[in-house]
PyMOL Python script that loads the backbone (N, CA, C, O; Angstrom):
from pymol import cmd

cmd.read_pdbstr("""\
ATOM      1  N   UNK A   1      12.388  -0.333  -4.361  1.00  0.00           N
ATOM      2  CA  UNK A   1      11.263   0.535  -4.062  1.00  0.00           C
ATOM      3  C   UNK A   1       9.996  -0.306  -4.060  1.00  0.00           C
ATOM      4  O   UNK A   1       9.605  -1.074  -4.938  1.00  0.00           O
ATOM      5  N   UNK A   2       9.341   0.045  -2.698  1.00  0.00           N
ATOM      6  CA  UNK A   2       8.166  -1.000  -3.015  1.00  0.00           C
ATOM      7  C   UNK A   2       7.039  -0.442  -3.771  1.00  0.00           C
ATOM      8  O   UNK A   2       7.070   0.786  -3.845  1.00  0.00           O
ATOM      9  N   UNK A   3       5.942  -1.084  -4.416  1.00  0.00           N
ATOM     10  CA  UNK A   3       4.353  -0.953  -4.861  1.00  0.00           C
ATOM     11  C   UNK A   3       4.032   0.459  -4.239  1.00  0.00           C
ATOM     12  O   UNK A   3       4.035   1.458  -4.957  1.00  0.00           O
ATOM     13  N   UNK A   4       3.721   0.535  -2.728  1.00  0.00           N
ATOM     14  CA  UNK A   4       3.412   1.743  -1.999  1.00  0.00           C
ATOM     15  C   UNK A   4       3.983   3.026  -2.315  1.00  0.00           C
ATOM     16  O   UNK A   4       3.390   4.088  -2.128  1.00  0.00           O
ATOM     17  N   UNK A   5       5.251   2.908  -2.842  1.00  0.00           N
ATOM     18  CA  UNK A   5       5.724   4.297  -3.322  1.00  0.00           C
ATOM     19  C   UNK A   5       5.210   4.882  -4.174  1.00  0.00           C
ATOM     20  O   UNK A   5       4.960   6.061  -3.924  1.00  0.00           O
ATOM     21  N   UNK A   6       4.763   4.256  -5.762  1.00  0.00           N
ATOM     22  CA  UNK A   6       4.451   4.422  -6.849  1.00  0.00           C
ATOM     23  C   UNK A   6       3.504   5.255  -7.199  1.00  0.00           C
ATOM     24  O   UNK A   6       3.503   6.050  -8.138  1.00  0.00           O
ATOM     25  N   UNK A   7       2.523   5.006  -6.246  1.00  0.00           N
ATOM     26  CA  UNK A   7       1.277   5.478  -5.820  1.00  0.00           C
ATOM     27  C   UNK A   7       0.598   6.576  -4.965  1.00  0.00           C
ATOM     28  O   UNK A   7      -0.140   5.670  -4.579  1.00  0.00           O
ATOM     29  N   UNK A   8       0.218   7.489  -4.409  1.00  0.00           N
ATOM     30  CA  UNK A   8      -0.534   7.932  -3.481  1.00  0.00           C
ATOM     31  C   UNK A   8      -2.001   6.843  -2.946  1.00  0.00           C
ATOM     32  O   UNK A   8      -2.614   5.983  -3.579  1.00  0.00           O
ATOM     33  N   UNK A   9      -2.132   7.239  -1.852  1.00  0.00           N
ATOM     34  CA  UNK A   9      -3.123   6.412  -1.043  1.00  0.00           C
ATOM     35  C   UNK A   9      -3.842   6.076  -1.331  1.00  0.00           C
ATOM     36  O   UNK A   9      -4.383   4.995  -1.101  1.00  0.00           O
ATOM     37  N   UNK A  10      -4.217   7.247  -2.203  1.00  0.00           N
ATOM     38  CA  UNK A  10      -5.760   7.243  -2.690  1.00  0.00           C
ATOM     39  C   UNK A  10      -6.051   6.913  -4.050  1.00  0.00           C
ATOM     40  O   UNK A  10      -7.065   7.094  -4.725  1.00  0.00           O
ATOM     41  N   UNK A  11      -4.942   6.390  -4.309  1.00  0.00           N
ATOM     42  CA  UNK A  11      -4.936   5.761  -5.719  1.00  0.00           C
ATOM     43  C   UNK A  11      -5.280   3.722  -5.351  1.00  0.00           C
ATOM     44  O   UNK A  11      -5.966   2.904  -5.963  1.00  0.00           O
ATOM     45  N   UNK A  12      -4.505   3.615  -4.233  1.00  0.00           N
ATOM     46  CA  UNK A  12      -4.656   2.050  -3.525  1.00  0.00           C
ATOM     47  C   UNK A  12      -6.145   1.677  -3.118  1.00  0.00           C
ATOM     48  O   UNK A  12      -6.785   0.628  -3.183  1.00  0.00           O
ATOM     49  N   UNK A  13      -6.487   3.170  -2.600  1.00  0.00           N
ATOM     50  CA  UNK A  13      -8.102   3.011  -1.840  1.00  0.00           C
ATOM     51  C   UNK A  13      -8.923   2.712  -3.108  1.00  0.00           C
ATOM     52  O   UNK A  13      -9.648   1.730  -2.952  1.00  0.00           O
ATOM     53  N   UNK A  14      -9.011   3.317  -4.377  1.00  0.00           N
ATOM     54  CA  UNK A  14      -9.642   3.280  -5.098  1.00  0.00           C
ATOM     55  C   UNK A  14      -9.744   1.617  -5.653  1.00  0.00           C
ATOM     56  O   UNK A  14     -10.666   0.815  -5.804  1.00  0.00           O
ATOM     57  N   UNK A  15      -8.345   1.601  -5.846  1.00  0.00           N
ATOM     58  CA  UNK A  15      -8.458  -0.103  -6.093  1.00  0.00           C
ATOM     59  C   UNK A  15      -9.038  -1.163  -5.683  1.00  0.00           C
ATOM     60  O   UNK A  15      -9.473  -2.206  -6.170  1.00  0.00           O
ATOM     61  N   UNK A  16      -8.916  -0.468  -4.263  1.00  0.00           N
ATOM     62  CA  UNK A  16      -9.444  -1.822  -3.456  1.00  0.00           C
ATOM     63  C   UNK A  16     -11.226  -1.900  -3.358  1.00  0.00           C
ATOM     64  O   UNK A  16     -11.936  -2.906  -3.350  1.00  0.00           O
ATOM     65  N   UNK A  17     -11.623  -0.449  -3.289  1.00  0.00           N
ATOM     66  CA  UNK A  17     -13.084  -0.551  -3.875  1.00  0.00           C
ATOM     67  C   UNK A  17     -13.714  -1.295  -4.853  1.00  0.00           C
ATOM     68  O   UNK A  17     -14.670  -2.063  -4.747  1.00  0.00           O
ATOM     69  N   UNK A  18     -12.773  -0.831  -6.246  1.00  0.00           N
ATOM     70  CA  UNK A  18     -12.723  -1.259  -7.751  1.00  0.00           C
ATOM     71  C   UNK A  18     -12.865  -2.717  -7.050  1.00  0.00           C
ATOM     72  O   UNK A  18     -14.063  -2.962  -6.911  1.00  0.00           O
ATOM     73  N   UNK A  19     -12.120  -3.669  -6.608  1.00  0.00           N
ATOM     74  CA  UNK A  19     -12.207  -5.478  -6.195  1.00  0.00           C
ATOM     75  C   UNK A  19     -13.027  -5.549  -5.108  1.00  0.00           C
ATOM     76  O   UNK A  19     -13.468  -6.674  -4.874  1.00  0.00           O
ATOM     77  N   UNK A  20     -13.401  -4.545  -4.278  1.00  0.00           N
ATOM     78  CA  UNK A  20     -14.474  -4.824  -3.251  1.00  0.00           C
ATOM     79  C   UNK A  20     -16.074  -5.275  -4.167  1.00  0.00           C
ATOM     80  O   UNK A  20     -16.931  -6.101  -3.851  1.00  0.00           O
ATOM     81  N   UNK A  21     -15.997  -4.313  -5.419  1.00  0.00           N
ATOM     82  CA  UNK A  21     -17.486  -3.926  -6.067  1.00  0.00           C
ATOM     83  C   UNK A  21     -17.381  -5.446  -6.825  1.00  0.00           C
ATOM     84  O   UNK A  21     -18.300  -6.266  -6.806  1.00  0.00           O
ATOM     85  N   UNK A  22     -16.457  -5.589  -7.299  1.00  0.00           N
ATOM     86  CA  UNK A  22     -16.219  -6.868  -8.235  1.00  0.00           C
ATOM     87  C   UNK A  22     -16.511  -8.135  -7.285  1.00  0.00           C
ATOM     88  O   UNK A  22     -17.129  -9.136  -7.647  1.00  0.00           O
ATOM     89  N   UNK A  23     -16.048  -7.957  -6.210  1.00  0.00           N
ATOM     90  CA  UNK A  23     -16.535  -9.114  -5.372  1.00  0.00           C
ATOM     91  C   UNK A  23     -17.652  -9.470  -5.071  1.00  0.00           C
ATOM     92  O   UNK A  23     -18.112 -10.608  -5.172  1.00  0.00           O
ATOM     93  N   UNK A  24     -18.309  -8.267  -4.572  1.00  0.00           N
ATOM     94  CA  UNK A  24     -19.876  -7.995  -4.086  1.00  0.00           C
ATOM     95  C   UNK A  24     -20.921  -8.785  -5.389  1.00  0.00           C
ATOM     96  O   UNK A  24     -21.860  -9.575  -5.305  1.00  0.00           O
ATOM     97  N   UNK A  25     -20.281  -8.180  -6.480  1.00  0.00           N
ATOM     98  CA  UNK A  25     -20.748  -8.877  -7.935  1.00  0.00           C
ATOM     99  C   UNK A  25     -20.733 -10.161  -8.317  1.00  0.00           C
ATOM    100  O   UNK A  25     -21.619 -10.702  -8.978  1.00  0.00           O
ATOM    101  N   UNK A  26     -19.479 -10.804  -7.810  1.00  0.00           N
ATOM    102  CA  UNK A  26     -19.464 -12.100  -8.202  1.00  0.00           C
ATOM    103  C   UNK A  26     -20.318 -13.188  -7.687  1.00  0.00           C
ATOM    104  O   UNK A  26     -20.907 -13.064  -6.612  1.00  0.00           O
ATOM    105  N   UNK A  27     -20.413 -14.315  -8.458  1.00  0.00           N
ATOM    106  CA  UNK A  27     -21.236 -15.610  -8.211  1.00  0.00           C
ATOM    107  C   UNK A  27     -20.928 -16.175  -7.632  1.00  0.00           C
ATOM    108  O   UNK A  27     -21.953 -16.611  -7.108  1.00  0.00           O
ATOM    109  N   UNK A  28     -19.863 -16.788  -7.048  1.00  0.00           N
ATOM    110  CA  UNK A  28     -18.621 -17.775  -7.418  1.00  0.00           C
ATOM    111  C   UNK A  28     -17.869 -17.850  -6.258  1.00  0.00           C
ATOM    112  O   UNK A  28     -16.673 -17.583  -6.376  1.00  0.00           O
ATOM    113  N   UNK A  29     -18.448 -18.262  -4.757  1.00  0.00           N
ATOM    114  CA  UNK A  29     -18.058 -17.948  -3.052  1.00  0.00           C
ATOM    115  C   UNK A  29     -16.250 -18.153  -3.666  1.00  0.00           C
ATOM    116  O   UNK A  29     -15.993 -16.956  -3.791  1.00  0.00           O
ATOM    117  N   UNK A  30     -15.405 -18.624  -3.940  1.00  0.00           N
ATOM    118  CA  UNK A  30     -14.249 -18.759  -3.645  1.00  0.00           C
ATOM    119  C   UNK A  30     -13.431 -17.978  -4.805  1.00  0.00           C
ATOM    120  O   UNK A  30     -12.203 -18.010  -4.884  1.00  0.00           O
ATOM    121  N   UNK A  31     -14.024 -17.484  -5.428  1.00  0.00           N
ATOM    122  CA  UNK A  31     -13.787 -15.621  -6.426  1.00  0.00           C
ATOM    123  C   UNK A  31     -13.909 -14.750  -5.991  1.00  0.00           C
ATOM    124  O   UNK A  31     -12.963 -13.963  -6.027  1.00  0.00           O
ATOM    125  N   UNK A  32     -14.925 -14.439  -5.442  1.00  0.00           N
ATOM    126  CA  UNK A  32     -15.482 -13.191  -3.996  1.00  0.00           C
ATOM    127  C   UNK A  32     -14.709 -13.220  -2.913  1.00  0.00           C
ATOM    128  O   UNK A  32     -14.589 -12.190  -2.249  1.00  0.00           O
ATOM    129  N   UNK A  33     -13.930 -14.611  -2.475  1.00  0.00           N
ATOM    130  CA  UNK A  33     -13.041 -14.507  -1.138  1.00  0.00           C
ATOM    131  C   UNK A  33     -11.636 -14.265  -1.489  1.00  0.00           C
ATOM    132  O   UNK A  33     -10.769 -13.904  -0.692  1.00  0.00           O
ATOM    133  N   UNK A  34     -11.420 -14.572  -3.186  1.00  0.00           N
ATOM    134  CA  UNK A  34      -9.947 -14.387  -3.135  1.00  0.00           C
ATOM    135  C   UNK A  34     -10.015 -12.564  -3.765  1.00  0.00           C
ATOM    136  O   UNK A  34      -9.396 -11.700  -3.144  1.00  0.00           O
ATOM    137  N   UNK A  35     -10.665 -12.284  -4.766  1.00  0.00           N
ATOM    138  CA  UNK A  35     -11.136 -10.834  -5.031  1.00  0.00           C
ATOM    139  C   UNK A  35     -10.812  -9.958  -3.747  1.00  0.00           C
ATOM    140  O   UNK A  35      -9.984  -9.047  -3.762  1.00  0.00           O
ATOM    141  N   UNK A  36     -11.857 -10.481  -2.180  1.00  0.00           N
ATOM    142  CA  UNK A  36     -12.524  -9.128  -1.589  1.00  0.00           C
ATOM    143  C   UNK A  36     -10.503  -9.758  -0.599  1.00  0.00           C
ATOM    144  O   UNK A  36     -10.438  -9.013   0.379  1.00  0.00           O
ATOM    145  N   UNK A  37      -9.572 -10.418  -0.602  1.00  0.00           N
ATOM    146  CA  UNK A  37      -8.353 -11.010  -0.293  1.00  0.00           C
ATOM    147  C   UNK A  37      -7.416  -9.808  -0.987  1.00  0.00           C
ATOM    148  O   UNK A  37      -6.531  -9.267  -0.326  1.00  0.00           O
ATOM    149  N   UNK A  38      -7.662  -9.471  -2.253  1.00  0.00           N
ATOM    150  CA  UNK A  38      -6.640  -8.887  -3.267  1.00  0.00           C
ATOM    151  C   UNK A  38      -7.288  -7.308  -2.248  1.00  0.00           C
ATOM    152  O   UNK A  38      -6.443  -6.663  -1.627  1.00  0.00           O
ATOM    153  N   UNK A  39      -8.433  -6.968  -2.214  1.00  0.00           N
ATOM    154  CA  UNK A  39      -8.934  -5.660  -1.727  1.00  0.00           C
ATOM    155  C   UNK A  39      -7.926  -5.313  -0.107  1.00  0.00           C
ATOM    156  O   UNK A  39      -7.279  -4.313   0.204  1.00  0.00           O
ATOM    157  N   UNK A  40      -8.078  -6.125   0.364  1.00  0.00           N
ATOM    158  CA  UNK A  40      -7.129  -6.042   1.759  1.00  0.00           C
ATOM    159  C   UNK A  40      -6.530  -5.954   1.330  1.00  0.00           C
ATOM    160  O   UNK A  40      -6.321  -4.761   1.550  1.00  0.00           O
ATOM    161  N   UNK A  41      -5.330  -6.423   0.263  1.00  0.00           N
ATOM    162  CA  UNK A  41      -3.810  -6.140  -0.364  1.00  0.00           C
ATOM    163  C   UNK A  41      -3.995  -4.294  -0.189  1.00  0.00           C
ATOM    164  O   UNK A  41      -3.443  -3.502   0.575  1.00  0.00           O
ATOM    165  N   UNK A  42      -4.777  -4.151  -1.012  1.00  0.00           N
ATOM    166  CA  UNK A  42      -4.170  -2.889  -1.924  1.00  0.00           C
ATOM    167  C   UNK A  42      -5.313  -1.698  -0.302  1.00  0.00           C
ATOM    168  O   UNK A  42      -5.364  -0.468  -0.276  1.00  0.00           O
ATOM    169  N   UNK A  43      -5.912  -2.541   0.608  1.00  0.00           N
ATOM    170  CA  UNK A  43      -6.057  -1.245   1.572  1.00  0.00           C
ATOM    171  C   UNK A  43      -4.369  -1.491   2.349  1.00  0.00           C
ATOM    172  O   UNK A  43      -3.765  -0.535   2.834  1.00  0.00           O
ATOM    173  N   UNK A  44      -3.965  -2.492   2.347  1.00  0.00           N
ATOM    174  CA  UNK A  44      -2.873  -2.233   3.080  1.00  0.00           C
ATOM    175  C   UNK A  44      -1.599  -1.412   2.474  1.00  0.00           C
ATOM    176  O   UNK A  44      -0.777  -0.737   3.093  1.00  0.00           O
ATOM    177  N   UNK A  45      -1.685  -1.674   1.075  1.00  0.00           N
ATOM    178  CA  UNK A  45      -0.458  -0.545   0.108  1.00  0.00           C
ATOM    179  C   UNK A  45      -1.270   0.903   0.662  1.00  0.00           C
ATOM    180  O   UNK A  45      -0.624   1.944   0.783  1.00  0.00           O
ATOM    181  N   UNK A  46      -2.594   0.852   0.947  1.00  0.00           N
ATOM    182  CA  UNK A  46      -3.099   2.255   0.925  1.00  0.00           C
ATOM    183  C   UNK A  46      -2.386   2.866   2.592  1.00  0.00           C
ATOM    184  O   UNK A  46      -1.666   3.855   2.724  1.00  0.00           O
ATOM    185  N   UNK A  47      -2.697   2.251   3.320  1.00  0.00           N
ATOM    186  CA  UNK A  47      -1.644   2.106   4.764  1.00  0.00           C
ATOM    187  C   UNK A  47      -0.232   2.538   4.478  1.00  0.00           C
ATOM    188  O   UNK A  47       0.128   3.632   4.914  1.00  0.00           O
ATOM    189  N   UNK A  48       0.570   1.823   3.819  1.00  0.00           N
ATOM    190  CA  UNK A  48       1.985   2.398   3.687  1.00  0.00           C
ATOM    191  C   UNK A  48       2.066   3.577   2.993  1.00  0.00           C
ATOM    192  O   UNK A  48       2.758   4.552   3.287  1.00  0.00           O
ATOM    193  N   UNK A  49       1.274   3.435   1.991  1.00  0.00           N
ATOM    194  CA  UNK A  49       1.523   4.989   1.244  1.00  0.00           C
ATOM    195  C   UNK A  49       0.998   6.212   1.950  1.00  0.00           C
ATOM    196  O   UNK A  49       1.022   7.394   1.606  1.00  0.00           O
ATOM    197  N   UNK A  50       0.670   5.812   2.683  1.00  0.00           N
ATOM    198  CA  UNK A  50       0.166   7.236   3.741  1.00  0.00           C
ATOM    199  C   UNK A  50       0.847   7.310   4.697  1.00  0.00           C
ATOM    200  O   UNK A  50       1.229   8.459   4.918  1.00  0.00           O
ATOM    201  N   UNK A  51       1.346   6.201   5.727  1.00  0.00           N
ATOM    202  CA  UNK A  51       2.548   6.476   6.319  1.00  0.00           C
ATOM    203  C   UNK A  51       3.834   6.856   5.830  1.00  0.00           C
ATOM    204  O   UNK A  51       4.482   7.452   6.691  1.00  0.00           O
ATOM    205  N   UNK A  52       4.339   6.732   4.894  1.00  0.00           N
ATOM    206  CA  UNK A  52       5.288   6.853   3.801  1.00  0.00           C
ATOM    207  C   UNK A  52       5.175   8.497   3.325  1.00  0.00           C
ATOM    208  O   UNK A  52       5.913   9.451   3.572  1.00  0.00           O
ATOM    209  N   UNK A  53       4.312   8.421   2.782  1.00  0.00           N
ATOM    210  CA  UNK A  53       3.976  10.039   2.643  1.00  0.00           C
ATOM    211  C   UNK A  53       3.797  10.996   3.688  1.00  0.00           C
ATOM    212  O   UNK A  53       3.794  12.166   3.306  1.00  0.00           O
ATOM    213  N   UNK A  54       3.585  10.710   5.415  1.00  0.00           N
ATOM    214  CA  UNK A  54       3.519  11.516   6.190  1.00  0.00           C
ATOM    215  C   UNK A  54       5.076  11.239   6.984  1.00  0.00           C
ATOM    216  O   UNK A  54       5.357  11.786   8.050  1.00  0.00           O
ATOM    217  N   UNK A  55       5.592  10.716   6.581  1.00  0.00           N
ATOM    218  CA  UNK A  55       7.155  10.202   7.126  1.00  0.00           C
ATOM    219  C   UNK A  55       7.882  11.644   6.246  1.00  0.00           C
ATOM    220  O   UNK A  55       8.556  12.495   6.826  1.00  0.00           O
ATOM    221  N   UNK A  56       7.583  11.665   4.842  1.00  0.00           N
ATOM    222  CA  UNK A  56       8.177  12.590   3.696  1.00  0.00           C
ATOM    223  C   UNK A  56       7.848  13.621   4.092  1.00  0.00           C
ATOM    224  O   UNK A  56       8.753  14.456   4.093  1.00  0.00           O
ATOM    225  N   UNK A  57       6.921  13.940   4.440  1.00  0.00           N
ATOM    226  CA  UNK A  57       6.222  15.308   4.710  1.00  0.00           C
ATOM    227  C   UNK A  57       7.025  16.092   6.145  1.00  0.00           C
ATOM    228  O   UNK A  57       7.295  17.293   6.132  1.00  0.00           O
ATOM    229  N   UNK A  58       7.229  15.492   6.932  1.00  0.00           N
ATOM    230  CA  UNK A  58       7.557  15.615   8.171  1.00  0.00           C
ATOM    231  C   UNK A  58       9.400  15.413   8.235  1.00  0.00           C
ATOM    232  O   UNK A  58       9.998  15.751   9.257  1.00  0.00           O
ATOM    233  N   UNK A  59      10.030  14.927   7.222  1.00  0.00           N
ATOM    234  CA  UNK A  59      11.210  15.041   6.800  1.00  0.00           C
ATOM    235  C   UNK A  59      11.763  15.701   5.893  1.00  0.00           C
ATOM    236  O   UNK A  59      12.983  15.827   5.992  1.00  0.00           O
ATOM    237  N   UNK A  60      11.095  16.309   4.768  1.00  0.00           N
ATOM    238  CA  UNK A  60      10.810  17.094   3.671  1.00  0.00           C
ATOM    239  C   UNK A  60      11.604  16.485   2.943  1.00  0.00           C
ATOM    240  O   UNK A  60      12.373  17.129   2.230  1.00  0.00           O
ATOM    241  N   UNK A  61      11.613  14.992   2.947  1.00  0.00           N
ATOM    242  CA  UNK A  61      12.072  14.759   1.794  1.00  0.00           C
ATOM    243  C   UNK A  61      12.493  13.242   1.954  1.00  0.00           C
ATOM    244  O   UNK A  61      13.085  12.554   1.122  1.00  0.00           O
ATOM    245  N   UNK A  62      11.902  12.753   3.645  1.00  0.00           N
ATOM    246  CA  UNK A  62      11.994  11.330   3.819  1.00  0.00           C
ATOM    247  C   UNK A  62      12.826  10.435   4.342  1.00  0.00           C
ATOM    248  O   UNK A  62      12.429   9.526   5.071  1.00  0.00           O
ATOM    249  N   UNK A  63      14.225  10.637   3.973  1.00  0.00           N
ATOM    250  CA  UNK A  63      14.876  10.166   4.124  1.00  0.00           C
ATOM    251  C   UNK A  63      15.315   9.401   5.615  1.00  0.00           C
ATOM    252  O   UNK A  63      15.153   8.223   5.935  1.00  0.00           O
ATOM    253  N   UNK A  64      16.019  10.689   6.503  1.00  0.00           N
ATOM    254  CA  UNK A  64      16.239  10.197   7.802  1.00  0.00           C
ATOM    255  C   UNK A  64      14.977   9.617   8.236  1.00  0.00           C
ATOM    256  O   UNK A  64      15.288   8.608   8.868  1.00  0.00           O
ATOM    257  N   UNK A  65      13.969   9.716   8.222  1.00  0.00           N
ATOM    258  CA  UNK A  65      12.768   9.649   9.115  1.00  0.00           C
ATOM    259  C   UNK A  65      12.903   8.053   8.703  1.00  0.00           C
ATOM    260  O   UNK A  65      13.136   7.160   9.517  1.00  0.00           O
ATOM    261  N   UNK A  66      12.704   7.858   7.214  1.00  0.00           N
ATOM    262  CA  UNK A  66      12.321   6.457   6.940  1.00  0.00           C
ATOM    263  C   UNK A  66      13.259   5.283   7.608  1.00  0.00           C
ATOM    264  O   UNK A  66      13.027   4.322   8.341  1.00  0.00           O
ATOM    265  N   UNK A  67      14.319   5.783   7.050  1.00  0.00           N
ATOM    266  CA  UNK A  67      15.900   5.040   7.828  1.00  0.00           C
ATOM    267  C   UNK A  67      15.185   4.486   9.218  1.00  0.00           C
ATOM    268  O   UNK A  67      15.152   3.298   9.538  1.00  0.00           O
ATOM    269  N   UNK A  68      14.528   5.755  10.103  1.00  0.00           N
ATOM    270  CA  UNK A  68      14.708   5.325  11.763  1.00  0.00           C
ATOM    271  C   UNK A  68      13.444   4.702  11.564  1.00  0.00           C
ATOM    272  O   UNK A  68      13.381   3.697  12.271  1.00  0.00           O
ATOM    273  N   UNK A  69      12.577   4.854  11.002  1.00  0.00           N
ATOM    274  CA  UNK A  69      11.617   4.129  10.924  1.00  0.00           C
ATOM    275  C   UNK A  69      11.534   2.299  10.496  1.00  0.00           C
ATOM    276  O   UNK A  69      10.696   1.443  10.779  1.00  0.00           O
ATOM    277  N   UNK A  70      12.492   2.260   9.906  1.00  0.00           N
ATOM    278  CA  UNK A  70      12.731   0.906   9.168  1.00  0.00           C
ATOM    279  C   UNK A  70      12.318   0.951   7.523  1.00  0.00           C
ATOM    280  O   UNK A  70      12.133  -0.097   6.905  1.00  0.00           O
ATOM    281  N   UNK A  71      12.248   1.716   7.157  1.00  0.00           N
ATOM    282  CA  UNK A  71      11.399   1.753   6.008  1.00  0.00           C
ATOM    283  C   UNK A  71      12.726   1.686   4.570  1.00  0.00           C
ATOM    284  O   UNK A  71      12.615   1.594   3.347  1.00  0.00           O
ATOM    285  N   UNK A  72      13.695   1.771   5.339  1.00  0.00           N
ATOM    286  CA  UNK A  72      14.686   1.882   3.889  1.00  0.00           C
ATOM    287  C   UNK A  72      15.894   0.271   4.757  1.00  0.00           C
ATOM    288  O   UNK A  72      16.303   0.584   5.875  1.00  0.00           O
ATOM    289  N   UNK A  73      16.081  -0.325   4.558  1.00  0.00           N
ATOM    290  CA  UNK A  73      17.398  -1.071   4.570  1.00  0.00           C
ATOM    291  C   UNK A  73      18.177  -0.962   3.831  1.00  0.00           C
ATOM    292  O   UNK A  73      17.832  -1.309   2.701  1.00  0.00           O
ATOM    293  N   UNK A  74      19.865  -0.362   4.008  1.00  0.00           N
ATOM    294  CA  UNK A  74      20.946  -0.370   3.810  1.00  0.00           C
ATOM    295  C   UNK A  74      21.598  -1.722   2.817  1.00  0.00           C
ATOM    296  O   UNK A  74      21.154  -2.846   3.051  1.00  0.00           O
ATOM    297  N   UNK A  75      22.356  -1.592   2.032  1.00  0.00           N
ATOM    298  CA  UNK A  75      23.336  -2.912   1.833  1.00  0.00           C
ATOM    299  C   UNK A  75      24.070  -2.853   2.933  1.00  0.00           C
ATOM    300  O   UNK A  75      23.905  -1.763   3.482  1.00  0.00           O
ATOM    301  N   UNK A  76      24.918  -3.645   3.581  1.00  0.00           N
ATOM    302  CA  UNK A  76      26.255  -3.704   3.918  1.00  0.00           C
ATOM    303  C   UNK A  76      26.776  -3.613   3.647  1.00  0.00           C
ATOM    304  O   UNK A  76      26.550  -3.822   2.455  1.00  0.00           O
ATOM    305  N   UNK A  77      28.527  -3.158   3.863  1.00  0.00           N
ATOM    306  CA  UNK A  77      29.510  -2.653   2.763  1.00  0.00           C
ATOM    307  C   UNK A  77      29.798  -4.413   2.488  1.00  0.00           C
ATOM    308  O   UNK A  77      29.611  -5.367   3.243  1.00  0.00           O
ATOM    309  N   UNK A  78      30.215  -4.360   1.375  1.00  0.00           N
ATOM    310  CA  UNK A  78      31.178  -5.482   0.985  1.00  0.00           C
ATOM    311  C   UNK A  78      32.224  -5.935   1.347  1.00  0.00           C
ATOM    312  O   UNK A  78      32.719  -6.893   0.753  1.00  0.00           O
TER     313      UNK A  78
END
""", "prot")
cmd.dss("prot")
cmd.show_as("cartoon", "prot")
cmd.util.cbc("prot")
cmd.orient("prot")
């Protein structure tokens, strides 16, 4: 299960604000670039968890949708 599940969107968006503000704050040009770096991370978890959640919504419960989507990979049988 990835990071994106764990979460709702708007729990990722918040984060990435939270390291946007911290960046904006910092002194330190190559703290501010890896900081406002971590902020793109967590807008992009904010991306999956909203596609993810409108995949669920629209499947009521996810599954097939994600499958055709790519979002789940299978084992192979053994």
């Amino acid at each position: 299960m990835g990071a994106e599940r764990m979460h709702p969107p708007r729990y990722w968006r918040m984060r990435a604000e939270e390291f946007r503000t911290k960046a904006d704050n910092c002194e330190y040009p190559e703290t501010r670039d890896v900081l406002r770096k971590v902020a793109e991370n967590y807008d992009e978890l904010a991306r999956r968890a909203a596609r993810i959640s409108t995949l669920e919504s629209l499947d009521g419960g996810g599954g097939a949708r994600q499958q055709q989507a790519g979002l789940i990979v299978q084992d192979k049988p053994a």
